[in-house]
C-alpha positions in Angstrom: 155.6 127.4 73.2 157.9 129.9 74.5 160.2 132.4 73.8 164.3 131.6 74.2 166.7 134.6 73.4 169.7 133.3 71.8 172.4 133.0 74.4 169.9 130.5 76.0 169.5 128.4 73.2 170.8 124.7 73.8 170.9 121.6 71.6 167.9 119.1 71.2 165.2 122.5 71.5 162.4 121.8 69.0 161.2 124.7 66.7 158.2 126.4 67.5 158.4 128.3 64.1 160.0 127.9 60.4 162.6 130.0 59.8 163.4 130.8 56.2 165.7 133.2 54.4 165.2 136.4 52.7 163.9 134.5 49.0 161.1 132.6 51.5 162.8 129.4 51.4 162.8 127.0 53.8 165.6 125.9 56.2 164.8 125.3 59.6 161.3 123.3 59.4 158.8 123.6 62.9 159.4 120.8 65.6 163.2 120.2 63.9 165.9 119.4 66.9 168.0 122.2 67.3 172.0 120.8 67.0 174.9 123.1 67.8 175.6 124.1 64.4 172.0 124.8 64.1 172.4 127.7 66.7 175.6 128.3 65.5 173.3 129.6 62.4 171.2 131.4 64.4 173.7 133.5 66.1 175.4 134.2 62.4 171.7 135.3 61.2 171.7 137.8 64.4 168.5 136.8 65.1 167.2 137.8 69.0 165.9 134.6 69.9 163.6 132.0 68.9 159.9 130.6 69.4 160.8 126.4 71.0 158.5 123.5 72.3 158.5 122.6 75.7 159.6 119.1 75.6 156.6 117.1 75.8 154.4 120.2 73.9 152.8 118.3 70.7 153.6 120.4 67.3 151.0 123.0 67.2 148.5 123.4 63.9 149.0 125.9 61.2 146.9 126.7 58.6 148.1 127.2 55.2 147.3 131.2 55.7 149.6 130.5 58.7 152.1 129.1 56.4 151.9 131.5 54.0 151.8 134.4 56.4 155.0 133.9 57.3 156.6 133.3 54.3 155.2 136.9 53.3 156.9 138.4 56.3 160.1 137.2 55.7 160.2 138.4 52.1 158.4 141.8 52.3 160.4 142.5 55.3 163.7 142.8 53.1 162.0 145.4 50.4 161.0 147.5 53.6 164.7 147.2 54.4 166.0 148.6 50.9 163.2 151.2 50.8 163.7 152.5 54.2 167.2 153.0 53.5 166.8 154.5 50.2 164.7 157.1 51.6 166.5 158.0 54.8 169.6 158.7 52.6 168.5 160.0 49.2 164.9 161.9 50.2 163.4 159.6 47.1 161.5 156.4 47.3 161.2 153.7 44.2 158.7 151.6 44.8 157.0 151.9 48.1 153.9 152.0 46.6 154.4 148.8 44.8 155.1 147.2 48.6 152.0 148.9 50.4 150.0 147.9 47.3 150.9 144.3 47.7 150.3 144.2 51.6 146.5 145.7 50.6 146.1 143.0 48.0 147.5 140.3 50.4 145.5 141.5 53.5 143.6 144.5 52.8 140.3 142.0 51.6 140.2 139.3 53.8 136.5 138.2 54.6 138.0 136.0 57.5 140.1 136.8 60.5 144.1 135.3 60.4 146.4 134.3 62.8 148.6 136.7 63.6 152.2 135.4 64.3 154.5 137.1 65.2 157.9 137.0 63.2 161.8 136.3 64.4 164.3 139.5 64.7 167.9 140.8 65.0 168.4 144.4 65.6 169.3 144.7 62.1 166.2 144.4 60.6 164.1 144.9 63.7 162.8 148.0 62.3 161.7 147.1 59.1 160.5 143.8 60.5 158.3 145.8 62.7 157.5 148.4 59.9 155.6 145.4 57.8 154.0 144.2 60.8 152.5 147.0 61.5 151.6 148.0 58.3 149.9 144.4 57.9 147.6 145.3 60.5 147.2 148.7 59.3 145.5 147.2 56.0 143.2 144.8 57.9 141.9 147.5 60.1 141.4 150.1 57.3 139.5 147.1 55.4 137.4 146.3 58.3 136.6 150.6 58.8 135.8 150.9 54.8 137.9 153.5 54.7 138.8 154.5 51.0 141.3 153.3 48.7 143.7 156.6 48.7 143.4 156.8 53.0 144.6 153.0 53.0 147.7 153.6 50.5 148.7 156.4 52.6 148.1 155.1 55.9 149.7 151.7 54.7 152.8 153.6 53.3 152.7 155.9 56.6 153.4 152.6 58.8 156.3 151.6 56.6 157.8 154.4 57.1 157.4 155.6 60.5 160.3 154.5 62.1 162.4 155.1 58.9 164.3 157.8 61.5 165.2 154.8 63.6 166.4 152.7 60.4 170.3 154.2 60.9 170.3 153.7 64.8 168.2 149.7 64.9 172.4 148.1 65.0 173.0 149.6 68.0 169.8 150.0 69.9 166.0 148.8 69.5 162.7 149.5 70.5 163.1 146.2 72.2 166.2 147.0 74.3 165.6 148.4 77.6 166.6 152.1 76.7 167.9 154.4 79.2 165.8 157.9 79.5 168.5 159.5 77.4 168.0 156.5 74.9 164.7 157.2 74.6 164.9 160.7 74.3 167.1 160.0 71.6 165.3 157.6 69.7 162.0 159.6 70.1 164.0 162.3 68.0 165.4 160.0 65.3 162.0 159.0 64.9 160.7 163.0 64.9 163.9 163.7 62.3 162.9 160.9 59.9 160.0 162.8 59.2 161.2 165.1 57.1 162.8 162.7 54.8 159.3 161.2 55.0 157.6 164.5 53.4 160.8 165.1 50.9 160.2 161.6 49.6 156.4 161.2 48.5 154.1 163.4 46.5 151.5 163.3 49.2 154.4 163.0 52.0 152.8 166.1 54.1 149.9 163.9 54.9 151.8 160.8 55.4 154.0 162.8 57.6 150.6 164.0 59.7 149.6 160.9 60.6 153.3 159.5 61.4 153.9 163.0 64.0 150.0 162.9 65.4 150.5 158.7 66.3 154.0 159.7 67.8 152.4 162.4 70.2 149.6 160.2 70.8 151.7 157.3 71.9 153.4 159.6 74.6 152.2 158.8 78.4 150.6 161.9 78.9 148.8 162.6 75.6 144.8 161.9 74.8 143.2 162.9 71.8 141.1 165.5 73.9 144.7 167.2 74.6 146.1 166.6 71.0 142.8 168.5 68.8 141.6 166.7 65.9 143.7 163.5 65.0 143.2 162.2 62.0 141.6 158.7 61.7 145.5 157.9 60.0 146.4 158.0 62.7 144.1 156.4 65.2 145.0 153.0 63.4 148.8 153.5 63.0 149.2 154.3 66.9 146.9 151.2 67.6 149.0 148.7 65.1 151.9 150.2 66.5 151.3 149.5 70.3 150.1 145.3 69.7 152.6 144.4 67.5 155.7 146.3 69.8 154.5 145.3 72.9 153.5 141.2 71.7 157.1 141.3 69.6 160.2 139.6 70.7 162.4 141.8 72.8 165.9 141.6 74.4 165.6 143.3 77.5 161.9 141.5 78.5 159.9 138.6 77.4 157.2 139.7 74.5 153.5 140.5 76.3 150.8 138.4 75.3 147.8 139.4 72.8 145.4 139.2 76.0 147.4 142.0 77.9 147.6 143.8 75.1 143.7 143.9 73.9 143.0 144.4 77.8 145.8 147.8 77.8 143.9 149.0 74.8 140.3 148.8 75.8 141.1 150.4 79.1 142.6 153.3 78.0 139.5 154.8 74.9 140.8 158.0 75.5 144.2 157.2 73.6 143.0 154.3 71.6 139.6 154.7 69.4 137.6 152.3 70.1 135.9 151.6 66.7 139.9 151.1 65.9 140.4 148.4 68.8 137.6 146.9 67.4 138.6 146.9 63.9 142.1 144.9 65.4 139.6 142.3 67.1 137.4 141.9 63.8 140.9 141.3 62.1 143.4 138.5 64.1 142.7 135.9 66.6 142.7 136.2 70.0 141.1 133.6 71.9 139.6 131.1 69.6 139.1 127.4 70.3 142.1 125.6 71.3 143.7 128.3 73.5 144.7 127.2 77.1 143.8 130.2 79.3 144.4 131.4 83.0 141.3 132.1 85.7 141.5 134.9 88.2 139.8 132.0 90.4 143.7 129.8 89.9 141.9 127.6 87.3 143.3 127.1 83.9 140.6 126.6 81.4 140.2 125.6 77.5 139.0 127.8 75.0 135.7 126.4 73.4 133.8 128.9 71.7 135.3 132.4 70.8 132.9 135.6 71.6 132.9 138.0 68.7 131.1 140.4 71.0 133.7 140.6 74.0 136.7 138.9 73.3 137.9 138.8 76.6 135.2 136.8 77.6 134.6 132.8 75.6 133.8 129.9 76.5 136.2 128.2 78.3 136.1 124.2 79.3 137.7 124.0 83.1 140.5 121.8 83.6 139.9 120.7 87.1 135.9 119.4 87.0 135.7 119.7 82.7 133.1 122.0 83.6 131.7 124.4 81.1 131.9 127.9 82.0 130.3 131.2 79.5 132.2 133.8 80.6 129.3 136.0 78.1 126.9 135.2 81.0 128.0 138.0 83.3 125.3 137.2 86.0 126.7 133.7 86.8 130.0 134.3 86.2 130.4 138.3 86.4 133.4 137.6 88.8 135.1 135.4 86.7 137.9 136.8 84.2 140.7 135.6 81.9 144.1 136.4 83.2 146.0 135.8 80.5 147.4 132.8 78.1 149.3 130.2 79.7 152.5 130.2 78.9 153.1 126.8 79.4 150.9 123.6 79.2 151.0 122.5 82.4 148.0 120.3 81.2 148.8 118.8 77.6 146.1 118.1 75.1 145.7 117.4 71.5 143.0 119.6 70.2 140.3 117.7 68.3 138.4 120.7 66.4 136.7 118.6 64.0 134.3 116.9 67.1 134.2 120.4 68.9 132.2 121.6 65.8 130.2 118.3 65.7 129.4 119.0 68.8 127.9 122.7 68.3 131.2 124.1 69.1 133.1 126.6 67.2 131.9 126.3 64.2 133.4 125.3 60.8 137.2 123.0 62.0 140.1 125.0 60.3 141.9 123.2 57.7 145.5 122.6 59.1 148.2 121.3 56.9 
């Protein structure tokens, strides 16, 4: 699977991903041949790019939480849109609540971790799109840290409306874009601005503003929370949601980094990201779980066979050259030995069987795909 901006799309690409429309209905299904109307559609939806199939890449497995997940962004994404408008121009919110209290009954209980996919964007609703995202992961974290009920609705409602100061701007330039240095300067501001709006709108808006401006400064190159004081915990796991879903996101100027890179950037940088945060994310989404095709620093690309829930970075992996088994957890052996990244294409094809990998010891319980 890869990523294909729009201008690159040609006729008989397969779908990586569904694609419905704002009521969660259906119209592109995965694996479906793109024709030239189809990416006539495309273009009219504004949408950045899209998620294809190399051509001989069998249709990967989705769960039905998979399913389900994104039908749940592409809906929730278009309240965001209404809300964040209604506050930027009115200073009053109607029922931002209601949304951050459906994301915590959707994801704020979960007693498993999901698979995080990452949804399909135009520059219109970029923003909000990334809003929900990052208030999805938001709810999952504060879950996994037991934080209490009132911290969650603000922090949830704090990454909905973070970038509500970008909302006006998102037509004509995205996080996503590569931004001049007067860009960014600029946007860094509308972000700063919305703020205000931000505390106008909600009854507890002055600490929902705190944690929007203390994740701003902490997301700056030069910032730590040594240099920043006391940042509040709000904060900790807006700035962390904030950096894996912009940097793993679709993006016009570059091509979207992958979840490896990004867990690697955040554990080797403590002093900006809090660790029992980072490990909050990990407890939360998928990284490298069975069935993943990985990268050696050695030039070997390896299988995922048995996820580590203890350093993520560091499975089971079955080698593609010999179909030797290497446990990356055994640091003695194989202390020299690290995952690169994903591949990001399968040079070597496989169907994945899970169901004999967990006869075999492997893994554990299959997954139920649909």
């Amino acid at each position: 699977m890869k990523f294909v901006r729009t201008e690159q799309l040609t006729p008989g690409m397969r779908l990586a991903r569904p694609i419905y429309n704002k009521q969660g209905v259906l119209l592109f299904e995965r694996d479906s041949k793109l024709t030239p109307m189809g990416i006539n559609s495309v273009k009219n939806f504004g949408l950045i790019g899209l998620y294809v199939l190399e051509p001989a890449e069998p249709v990967p497995p989705m769960t039905q939480d998979d399913i389900e997940f994104e039908r749940f962004q592409t809906m929730a994404s278009f309240s965001i849109q209404d809300e964040l408008k209604l506050v930027i121009n009115s200073r009053k919110q109607a029922k931002t609540q209601m949304i951050a209290g459906m994301i915590i009954k959707n994801y704020g209980h979960l007693d498993h971790k999901i698979n995080f996919i990452q949804n399909l964007r135009s520059r219109e609703d970029y923003v909000c799109k990334h809003s929900l995202n990052v208030a999805i992961l938001c709810t999952m974290m504060c879950h996994k840290l037991n934080l209490k009920l009132e911290e969650q609705l603000q922090i949830v409602i704090a990454a909905i409306m973070h970038d509500v100061g970008k909302w006006p701007v998102s037509s004509t330039m995205v996080d996503g874009d590569d931004l001049t240095p007067e860009q960014d300067i600029f946007m860094a501001k509308a972000e700063i601005m919305g703020y205000e709006a931000i505390e106008a709108a909600y009854g507890d808006g002055a600490a929902i503003r705190r944690i929007c401006a203390q994740s701003q400064r902490l997301m700056t190159e030069d910032a730590s929370e040594d240099s920043l004081g006391k940042v509040v915990m709000g904060a900790k796991v807006l700035t962390v949601a904030k950096i894996f879903d912009s940097m793993t996101a679709m993006k016009l100027g570059k091509d979207p980094v992958s979840e490896v890179q990004v867990v690697r950037h955040l554990l080797e940088h403590p002093e900006k990201y809090d660790l029992s945060v980072v490990n909050a994310l990990l407890q939360s989404i998928n990284i490298l779980v069975p069935g993943i095709s990985v990268e050696l620093n050695t030039g070997e690309k390896a299988l995922v066979l048995v996820e580590n829930e203890f350093n993520v970075l560091r499975p089971t992996v079955l080698s593609f050259s010999d179909n030797s088994i290497i446990d990356l957890s055994n640091t003695r052996t194989y202390g020299d030995v690290e995952i690169v990244d994903i591949m990001k294409t399968l040079d070597n094809r496989y169907i994945f069987d899970s169901e004999t990998l967990a006869a075999a010891g492997f893994g554990g319980s299959a997954p139920k795909f649909v």
